[in-house]
N, C-alpha and C positions, 0 to 999 in steps of 0.2 A: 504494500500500500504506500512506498514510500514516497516510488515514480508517478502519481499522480498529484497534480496541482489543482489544486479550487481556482476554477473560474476568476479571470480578474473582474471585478464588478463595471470598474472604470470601460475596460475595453468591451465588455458585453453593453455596458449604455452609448459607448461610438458607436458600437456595431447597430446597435438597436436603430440611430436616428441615421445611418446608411441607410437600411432598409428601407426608413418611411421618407426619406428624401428622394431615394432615386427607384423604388419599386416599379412605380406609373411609368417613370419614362423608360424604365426595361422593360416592361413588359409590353410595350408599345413598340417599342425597337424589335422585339423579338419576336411578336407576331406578326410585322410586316416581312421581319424575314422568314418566319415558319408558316404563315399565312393558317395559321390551325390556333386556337385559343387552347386547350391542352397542354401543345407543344410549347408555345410562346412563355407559359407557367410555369412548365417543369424546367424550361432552359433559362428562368429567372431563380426559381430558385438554386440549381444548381449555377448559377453565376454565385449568388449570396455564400453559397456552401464555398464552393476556390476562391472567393474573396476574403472570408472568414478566415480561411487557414493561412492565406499568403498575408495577412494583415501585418505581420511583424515582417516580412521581407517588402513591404512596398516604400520606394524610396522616394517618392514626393517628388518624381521627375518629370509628371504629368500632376493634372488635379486627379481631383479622385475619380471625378464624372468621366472622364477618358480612360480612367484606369479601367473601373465598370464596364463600357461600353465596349471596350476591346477585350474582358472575357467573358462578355454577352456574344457579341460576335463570332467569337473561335467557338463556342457553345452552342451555336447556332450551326455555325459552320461543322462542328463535328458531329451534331443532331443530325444533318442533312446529308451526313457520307456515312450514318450508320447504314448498316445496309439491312435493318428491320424496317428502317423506316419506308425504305423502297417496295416493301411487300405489304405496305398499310395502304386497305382501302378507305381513302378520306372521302369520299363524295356522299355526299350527304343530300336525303329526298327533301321534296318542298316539304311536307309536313313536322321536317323533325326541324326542323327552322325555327327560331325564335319571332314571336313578334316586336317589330322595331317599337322600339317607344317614342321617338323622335326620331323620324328621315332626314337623312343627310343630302345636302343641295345636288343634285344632280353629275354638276361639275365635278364634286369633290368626288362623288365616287368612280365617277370617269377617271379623273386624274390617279386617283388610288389604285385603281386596277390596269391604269399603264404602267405607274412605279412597279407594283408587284412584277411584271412580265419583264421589267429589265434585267439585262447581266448582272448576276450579284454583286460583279465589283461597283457598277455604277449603284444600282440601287442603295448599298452603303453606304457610297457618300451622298449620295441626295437624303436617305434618311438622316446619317447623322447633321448633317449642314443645315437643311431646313425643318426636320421635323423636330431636331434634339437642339437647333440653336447653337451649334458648336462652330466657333472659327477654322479657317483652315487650315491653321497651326493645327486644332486639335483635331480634327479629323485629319489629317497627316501623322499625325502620333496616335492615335486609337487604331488605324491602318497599314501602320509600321509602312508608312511611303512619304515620298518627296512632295512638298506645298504644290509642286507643279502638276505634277501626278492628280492631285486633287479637283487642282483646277481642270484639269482636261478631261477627266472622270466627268465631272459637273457639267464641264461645256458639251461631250459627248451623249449626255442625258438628257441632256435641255432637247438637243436635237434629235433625240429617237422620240421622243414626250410631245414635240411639237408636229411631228411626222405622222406620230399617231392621235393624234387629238385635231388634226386638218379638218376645217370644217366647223368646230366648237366655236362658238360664240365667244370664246378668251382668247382665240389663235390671233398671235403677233401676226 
């Protein structure tokens, strides 16, 4: 009994107001990349679980919301190379559907279901950049690449997005 330590109180209350600062926006990040609410859950909290253990090796060379979001992403990224997940039938009939409580504008779910369909490199940086408000510094550090890489990730996005939304009533 002697290798075991009590709980630091201190760092279970950091840990705690991690959780309830950045939960929403992980789990938002993570269902646009697993496009499955399930999935989007089990890949936050196992983000929360490798966050928790790496807590004493994270050296404050990013904030902490880039830290998050870059083992949301690899979490993401390794959900989606499991190869259980290739053999799961997700389609789901109209009836097992939720009813919407509030519809979303039209637009927004046009544009939501282009993002979805992009290359996940792009798709990344448009979520992180405009969904999550991150600079391109930190989306360049959440995605372990170059500010420019980012930028042209973005500029490449813009133009599959506008390609596929020709037509819409917001088309530049």
């Amino acid at each position: 009994m002697q290798g075991i330590k009590a709980p630091d109180p201190a760092a279970e209350q950091k840990f705690t107001e991690l959780v309830d600062t950045y939960q929403t926006s992980l789990l938002r990040m993570c269902y646009l990349n697993l496009q499955d609410l399930g999935l989007a859950e089990d890949a936050v909290q196992e983000t929360f679980i490798k966050s928790y253990r790496a807590m004493p090796s994270f050296r404050g060379e990013s904030s902490v919301k880039t830290w998050l979001m870059r083992i949301a992403i690899n979490t993401c990224r390794d959900m989606q190379r499991g190869a259980w997940l290739k053999h799961i039938d997700r389609r789901i009939t109209l009836d097992q559907l939720p009813e919407a409580s509030d519809t979303l504008p039209e637009d927004t779910v046009a544009i939501n279901m282009e993002i979805a369909k992009l290359p996940i490199k792009l798709r990344e940086a448009v979520l992180l950049y405009y969904y999550q408000d991150m600079s391109m510094e930190e989306v360049a550090k959440t995605l372990d690449i170059a500010v420019s890489s980012v930028f042209g990730r973005l500029k490449r996005a813009k133009k599959k997005l506008r390609q596929a939304m020709k037509g819409a009533y917001f088309d530049e």
